[in-house]
N, C-alpha and C positions, 0 to 999 in steps of 0.2 A: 402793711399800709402801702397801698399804691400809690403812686405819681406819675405825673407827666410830662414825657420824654418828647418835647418837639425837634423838629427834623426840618434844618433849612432847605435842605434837599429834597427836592420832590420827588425823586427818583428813589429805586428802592434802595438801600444799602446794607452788604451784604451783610452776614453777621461772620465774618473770618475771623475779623478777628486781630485779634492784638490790637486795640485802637490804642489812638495817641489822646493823653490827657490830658488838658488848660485845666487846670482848677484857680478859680479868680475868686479873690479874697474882696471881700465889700471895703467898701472905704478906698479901695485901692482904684486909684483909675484905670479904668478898661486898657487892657497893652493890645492894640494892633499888631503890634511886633510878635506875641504870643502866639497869636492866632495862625500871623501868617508861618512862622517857622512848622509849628504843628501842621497847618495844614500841607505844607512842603512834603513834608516826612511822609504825611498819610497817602499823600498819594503815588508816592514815590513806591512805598510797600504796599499800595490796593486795598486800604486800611480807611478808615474815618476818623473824625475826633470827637472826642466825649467832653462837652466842658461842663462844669459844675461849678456852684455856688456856694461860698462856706463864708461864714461869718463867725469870725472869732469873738470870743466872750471873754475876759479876762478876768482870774478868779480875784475875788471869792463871787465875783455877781452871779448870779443866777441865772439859767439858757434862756428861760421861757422872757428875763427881760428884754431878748433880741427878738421880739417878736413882730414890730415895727420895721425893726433892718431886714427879716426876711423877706419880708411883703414887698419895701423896697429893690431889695436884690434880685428878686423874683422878677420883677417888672422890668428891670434893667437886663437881666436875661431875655428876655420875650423880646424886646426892644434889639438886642444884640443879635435874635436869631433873621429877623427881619434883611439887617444887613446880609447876613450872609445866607438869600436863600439860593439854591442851585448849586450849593457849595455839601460836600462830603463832612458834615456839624451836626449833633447829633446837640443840643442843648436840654440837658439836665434840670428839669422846673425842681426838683426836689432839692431846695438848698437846705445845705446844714449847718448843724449850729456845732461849734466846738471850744471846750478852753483850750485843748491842744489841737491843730488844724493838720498838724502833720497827720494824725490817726486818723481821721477821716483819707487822707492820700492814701496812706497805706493799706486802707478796708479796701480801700475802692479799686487800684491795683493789684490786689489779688482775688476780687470777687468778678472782677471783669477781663480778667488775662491783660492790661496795661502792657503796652510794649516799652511806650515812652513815657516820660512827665516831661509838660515844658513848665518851667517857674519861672519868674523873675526872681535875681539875686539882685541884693544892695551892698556893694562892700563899705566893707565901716562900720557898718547898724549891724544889730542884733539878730534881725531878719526873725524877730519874734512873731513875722505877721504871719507865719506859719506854725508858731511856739516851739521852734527850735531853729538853733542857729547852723547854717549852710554847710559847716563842717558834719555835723550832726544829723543833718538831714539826707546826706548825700548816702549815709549807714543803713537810713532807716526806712529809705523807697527801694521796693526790691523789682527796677528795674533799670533800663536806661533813662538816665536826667540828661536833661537840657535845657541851662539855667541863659536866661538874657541879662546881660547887664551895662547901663550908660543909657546916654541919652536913644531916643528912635533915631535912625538914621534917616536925611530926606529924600534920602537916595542911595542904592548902591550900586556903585559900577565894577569894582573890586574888591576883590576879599582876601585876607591874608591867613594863610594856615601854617603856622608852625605845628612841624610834627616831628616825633623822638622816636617813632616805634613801639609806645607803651599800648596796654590794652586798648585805650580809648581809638587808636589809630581807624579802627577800621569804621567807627561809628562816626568817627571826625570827617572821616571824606565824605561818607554816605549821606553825612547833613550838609556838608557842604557843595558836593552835586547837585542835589535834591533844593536849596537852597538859592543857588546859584540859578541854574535852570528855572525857577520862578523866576527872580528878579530878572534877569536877560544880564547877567553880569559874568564877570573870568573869577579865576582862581589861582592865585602864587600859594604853589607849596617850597616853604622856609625850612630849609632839613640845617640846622644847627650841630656842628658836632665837636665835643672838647679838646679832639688829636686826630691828625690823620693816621697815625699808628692804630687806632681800635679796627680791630676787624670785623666787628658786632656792627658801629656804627657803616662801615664800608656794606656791608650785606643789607642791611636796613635799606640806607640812600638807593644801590642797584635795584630791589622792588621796586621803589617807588618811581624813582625813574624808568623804568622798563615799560610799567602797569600805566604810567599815564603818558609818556611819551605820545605824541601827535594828539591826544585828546582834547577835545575844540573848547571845554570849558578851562582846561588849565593851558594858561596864556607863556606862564613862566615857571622854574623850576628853580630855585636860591640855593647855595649850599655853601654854609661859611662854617669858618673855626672862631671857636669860642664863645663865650653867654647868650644863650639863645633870647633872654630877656632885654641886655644891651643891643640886640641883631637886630631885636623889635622896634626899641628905643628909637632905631635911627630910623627904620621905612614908615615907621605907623601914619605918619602925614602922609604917605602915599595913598592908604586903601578906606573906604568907609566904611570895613567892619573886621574883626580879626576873632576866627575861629582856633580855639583851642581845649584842650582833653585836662581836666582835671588834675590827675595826675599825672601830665604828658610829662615824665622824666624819660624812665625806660625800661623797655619791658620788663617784665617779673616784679613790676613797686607793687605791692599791697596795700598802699597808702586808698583810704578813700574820700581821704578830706581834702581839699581844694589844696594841691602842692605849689611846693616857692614858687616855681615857672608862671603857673595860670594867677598863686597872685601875686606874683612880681608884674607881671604884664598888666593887670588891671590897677594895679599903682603906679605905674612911669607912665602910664599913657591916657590921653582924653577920647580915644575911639571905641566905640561902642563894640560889644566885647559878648560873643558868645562860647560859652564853656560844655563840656560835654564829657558824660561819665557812663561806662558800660554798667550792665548789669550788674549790681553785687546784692546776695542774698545773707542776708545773718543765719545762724544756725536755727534760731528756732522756726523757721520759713521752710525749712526743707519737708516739713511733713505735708504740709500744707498749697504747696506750690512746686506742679510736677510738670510744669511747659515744656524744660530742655531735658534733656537724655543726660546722667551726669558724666557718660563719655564724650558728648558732644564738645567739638572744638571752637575756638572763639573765631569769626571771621573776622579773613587778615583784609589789609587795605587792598590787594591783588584780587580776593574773591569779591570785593564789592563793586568794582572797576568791571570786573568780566560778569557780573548779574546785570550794571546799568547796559555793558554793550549788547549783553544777550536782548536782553528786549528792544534796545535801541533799531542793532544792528540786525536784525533775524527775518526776514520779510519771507513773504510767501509769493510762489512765480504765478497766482491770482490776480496779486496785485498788480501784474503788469498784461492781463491778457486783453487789455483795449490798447491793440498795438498802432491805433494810428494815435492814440496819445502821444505815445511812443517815440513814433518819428515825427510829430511838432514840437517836441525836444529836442532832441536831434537837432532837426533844422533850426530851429532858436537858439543852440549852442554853435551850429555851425560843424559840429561831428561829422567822422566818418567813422564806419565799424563796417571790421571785417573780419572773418569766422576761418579759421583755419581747423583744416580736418585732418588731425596724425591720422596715419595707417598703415598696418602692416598686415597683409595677407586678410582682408577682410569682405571678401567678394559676395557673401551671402545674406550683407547688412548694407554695406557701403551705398547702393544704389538706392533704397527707400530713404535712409538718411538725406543723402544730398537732395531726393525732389521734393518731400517731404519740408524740408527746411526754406529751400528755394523756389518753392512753390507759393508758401506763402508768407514768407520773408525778403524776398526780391522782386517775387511778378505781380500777389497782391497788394503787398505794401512794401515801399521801398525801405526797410527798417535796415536790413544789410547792403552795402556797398560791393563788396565778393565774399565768392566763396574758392576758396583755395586747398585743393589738398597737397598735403605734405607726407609722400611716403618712405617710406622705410625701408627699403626693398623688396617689396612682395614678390612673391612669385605666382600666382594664383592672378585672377581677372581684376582684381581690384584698380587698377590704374588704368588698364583698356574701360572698364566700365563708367569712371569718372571721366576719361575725354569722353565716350561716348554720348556720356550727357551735358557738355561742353563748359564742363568745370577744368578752369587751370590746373594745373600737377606739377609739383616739383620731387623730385628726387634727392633729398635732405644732403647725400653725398654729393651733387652736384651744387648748391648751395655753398658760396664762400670757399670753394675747393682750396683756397691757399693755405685753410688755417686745419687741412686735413679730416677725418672723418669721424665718428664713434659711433656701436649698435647704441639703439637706444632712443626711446620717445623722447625725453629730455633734448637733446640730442636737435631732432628735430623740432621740437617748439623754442627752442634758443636759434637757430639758422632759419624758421619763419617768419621772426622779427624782419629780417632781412628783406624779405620778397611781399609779405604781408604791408599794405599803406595804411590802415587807418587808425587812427585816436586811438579807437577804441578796439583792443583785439580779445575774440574772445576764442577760446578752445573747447571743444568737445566731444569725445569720442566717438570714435565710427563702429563698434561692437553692438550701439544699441538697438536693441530687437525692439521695442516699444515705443520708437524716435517719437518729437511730438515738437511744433513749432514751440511749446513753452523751455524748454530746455535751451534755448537762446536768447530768448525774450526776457525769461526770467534772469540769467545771469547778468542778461547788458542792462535791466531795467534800472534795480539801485544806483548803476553808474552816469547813469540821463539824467534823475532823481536828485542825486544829492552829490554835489560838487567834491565835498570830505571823503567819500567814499574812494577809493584807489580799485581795489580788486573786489570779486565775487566771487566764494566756493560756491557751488552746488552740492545739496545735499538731497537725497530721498529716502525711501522706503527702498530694499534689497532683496525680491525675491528673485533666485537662481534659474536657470535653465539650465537640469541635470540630464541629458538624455533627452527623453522625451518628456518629462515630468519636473515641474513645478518644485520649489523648495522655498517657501514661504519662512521669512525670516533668517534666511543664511546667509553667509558672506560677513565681509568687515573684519575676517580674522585677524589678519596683521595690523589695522587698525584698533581694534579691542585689545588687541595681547604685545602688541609692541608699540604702534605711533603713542594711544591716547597715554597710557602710563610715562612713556619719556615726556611728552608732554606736561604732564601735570607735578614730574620731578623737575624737571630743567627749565618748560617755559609756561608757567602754572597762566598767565596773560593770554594763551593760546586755547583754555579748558574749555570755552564755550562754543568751540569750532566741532560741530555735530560730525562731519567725515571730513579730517584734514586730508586723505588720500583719494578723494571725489577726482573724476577727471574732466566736470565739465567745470570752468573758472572761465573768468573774463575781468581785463583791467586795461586802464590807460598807458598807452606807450609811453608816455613818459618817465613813468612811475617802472612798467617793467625793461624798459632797455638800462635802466639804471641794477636791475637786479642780477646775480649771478647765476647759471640754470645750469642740473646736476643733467650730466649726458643720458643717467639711465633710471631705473624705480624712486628715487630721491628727490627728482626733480619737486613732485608737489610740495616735500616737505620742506627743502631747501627751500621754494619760495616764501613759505609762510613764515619760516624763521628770520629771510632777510627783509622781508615785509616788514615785520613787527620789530625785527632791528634798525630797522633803517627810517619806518613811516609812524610806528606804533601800531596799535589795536585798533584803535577808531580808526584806521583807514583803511580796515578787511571788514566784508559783511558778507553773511549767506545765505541764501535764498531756499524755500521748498520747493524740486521739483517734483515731489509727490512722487510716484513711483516709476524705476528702472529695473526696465529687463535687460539680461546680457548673460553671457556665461561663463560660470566658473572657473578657475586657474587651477590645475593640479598643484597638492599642496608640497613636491618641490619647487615649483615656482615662485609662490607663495612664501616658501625660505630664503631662497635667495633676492626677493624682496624685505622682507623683514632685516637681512643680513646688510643690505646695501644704507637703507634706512636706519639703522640706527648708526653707521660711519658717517652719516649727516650730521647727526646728532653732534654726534663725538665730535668731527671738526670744527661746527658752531662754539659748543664747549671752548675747544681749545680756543678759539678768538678771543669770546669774551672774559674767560679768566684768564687768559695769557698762560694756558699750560699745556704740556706735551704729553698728548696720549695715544693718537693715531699710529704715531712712528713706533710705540712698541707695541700696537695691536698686527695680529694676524689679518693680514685681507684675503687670506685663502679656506675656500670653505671647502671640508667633505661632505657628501652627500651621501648618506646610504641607499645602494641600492640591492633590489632582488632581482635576479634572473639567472634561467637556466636551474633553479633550486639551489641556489649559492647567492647569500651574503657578501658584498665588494662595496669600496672606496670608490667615490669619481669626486675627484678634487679638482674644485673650480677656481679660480681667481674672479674675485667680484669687488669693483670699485669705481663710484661713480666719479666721472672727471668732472670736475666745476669748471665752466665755461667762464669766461670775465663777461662780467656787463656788457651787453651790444653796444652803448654808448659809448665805450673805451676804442674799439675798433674806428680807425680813419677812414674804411671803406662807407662803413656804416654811415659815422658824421657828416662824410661827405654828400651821399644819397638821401641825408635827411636833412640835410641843412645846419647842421651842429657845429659852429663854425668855434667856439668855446674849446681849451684845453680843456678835458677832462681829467680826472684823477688817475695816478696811473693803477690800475687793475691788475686781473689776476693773469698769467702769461696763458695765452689763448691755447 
């Protein structure tokens, strides 16, 4: 039997998939509240919502004598889609009739891939208006629920999330981002814990803290001992609405009935109250419903933090090639931006870069303030070739000489700070064969753009220049086989960063004179870790500059990168757990080598020096006007 499915959206919508489900019960008054949650969700996943109509019949009566209330319910759908047209609503003309209403949720979540259900809960009542009670029902929907319950809010400015680390955790932020960001409100997450002796609770708090630090929707961060229920008790007249997980005790409960916590909190308090519960499938479900992989792991609150940044944060250097947009930002912020060019020994690239950049980044449009290179001691034309095109040069050893010298680009992009003036500094590599004015444009753009923004990776496509011939697809070794994996063990917040080892980045002095810079291959990483320790997530973003040509490093190079870089790691490590691991690692590497038809050792010493903060330095303060004690730092 066919029916008709109207569409407030006039626009096509796709069929992906997993849509989010309202099912509204007649008799019940229409919830606004329902709607807009769902539709929060759906667009948050690129998804739409399905709502349906069901009228319950209460036995012994007979279906066919709801056949009056259909025609009603019908019309009130038609009417409801009205309101929402241009909206991502797929409204369901086919309403049904049920004694038990729940089975109708449950046909329909599994014949349409359901991601979510949004319901109204009533605590107290029966919640027969579904024909099973919310304990009972939470068993019997095999997907994510999200149950509303209290009065509508007239308003929300704030929201309150107490969270334990249980399964629900990671669907709790995701509705409440998602949530948040419609309404234009903040977010307190309330980490509750019963002793500061638990080590479980200690690991928990560090995620979440870590994963939302600087993030613009969470305003505050709570962390108290004892009843997370009495914790509520006392802020609930602060926020008008407070998000929580079902069975938000702690991880491993298998409970799936609304636990003490979510309904202790909906009995001590009068604020409107949204609950939320992962997916749970009963065993006879599994023949029948094969969406997840059954190795598939549950996402944690960290992975949901780093999918909103990835699409938040990820721009393309397209979006910034109307560079006089560009610099009437600039000018209406009052900026300066200036490009500093490492280099070592690069005389067969260095010259198209710089006029290439400055040709129409300073003489067609004023978007750069200087350009300056910073070298490293070449020996080669590289530095005759840059004055000859009447670009400044400094010599990184002569820079700051009191505080002595180290090889190393790091090295020099930490003693650039110095000689470099503006707001905004950005850096770029001089190796590139395929320069292109978006390769600066695009880095400093985000940072014009959007105020929250601190830093810009750059990321592209990697094809090599081998010889004379092309290698489509190669490169990013030590970033495949060493950064991303310590990455995703140690700073999982960091996974959505496409090349943390990129060398064209740009960020606001501010932000980087306050960070410490490794002398030698470390340097990129070390930023990003003190970035994201010190700013958070939301205040690094990366941009596409589509493709870079350059050319390969022999892969002992490439070693003794990978070697230097993971003793980053390792010292980050030791700060934030407060343990010692450096002092009994080796910093001396052997290398194997052939020659002369003989196998030999050449052992190196490889260890990048951490620079302290430019900030820290009096010379500095004084040339910038930092007239503020700063914090004392790391010894230069």
């Amino acid at each position: 039997m066919s029916h008709t499915v109207k569409h407030a959206s006039k626009q096509r919508i796709e069929r992906t998939v997993h849509p989010v489900l309202v099912p509204l019960i007649h008799n019940q008054t229409p919830d606004e509240w329902l709607l807009r949650i769902a539709l929060a969700i759906a667009k948050n996943r690129r998804t739409y919502v399905r709502v349906i109509g069901i009228v319950p019949v209460e036995n012994p009566e007979a279906l066919s004598e709801a056949t009056p209330k259909v025609q009603i319910a019908r019309q009130n759908l038609q009417s409801l889609a009205e309101t929402y047209l241009g909206e991502p609503i797929q409204f369901d003309l086919h309403v049904r009739v049920s004694h038990e209403p729940w089975r109708i949720i449950q046909e329909i979540v599994i014949a349409h891939d359901i991601s979510v259900v949004v319901l109204r809960w009533l605590p107290g009542h029966s919640n027969d208006v579904y024909g099973a009670h919310m304990d009972e029902l939470l068993g019997l929907i095999p997907c994510d629920v999200i149950a509303f319950s209290g009065p509508p809010p007239q308003e929300v400015k704030n929201i309150l999330v107490p969270i334990r680390g249980s399964k629900e955790s990671a669907l709790l932020i995701e509705t409440a981002l998602a949530l948040t960001e419609a309404l234009n409100s903040r977010i307190t997450l309330l980490f509750a814990e019963e002793s500061q002796s638990e080590e479980r609770d200690e690991a928990i708090w560090q995620e979440i803290e870590r994963s939302t630090r600087g993030h613009r929707l969470v305003t505050r961060r709570l962390r108290v001992i004892g009843d997370v229920v009495s914790a509520v008790r006392q802020i609930a007249g602060e926020y008008d609405l407070i998000m929580v997980g079902v069975a938000e005790q702690r991880a491993g409960s298998g409970a799936r009935r609304v636990g003490a916590i979510a309904r202790g909190i909906t009995e001590a308090v009068n604020t409107p109250i949204i609950l939320v519960k992962t997916e749970y499938r009963p065993a006879h479900f599994e023949e029948v419903r094969t969406r997840y992989d059954e190795l598939e792991l549950p996402p944690s609150p960290t992975s949901v933090i780093v999918d909103r940044w990835f699409a938040e944060n990820t721009f393309s250097s397209d979006e910034f090639s109307d560079i006089a947009h560009l610099v009437d930002l600039k000018r209406e912020q009052g900026l300066t931006i200036s490009l500093g060019l490492p280099a070592l020994n690069e005389e067969e690239t260095i010259g198209n870069v710089i006029t290439t950049v400055r040709d129409a980044l300073m003489r067609e449009y004023p978007l750069l303030d200087e350009i300056v290179l910073i070298d490293s001691g070449s020996t080669d034309y590289t530095v005759e070739i840059a004055r000859d095109l009447g670009i400044p040069v400094y010599l990184h050893s002569d820079i700051l000489p009191q505080y002595g010298t180290y090889r190393g680009k790091g090295e020099g992009l930490w003693k650039s700070l110095y000689v470099l003036k503006g707001d905004i500094i950005a850096w770029i590599d001089t190796d590139i064969v395929n320069i292109h004015p978006r390769f600066v444009y695009g880095i400093v753009g985000p940072l014009l753009l959007r105020e929250d923004i601190h830093y810009v990776k750059g990321f592209y496509r990697r094809p090599l220049r081998v010889g004379e011939k092309m290698q489509a697809g190669g490169g990013g070794r030590v970033t495949e086989l060493v950064a991303r994996p310590l990455i995703n063990l140690f700073y999982p917040e960091l996974s959505g960063i496409i090349q943390p080892l990129s060398g064209e980045y740009a960020g606001r002095r501010r932000v980087l004179e306050q960070l410490p810079f490794y002398t030698g291959y470390g340097v990129e990483t070390g930023l990003l870790l003190s970035l994201v320790e010190q700013y958070g997530l939301s205040s690094i973003a990366q941009v596409d500059l589509r493709q870079r040509v350059h050319h390969n490093q022999p892969l002992p190079a490439l070693s003794k990168m990978a070697f230097a870089i993971i003793q980053v790691f390792i010292e980050h490590l030791e700060e934030r757990n407060q343990v010692r691991l450096l002092s009994d690692i080796n910093r001396s590497m052997k290398l194997i080598q052939y020659e002369g038809g003989r196998y030999f050792l050449e052992e190196l010493y490889i260890s990048d020096i951490r620079r302290p903060p430019m900030a820290t330095l009096p010379e500095y303060r004084k040339a910038f006007g930092l007239n503020t004690t700063p914090d004392e730092g790391d010894e230069a």
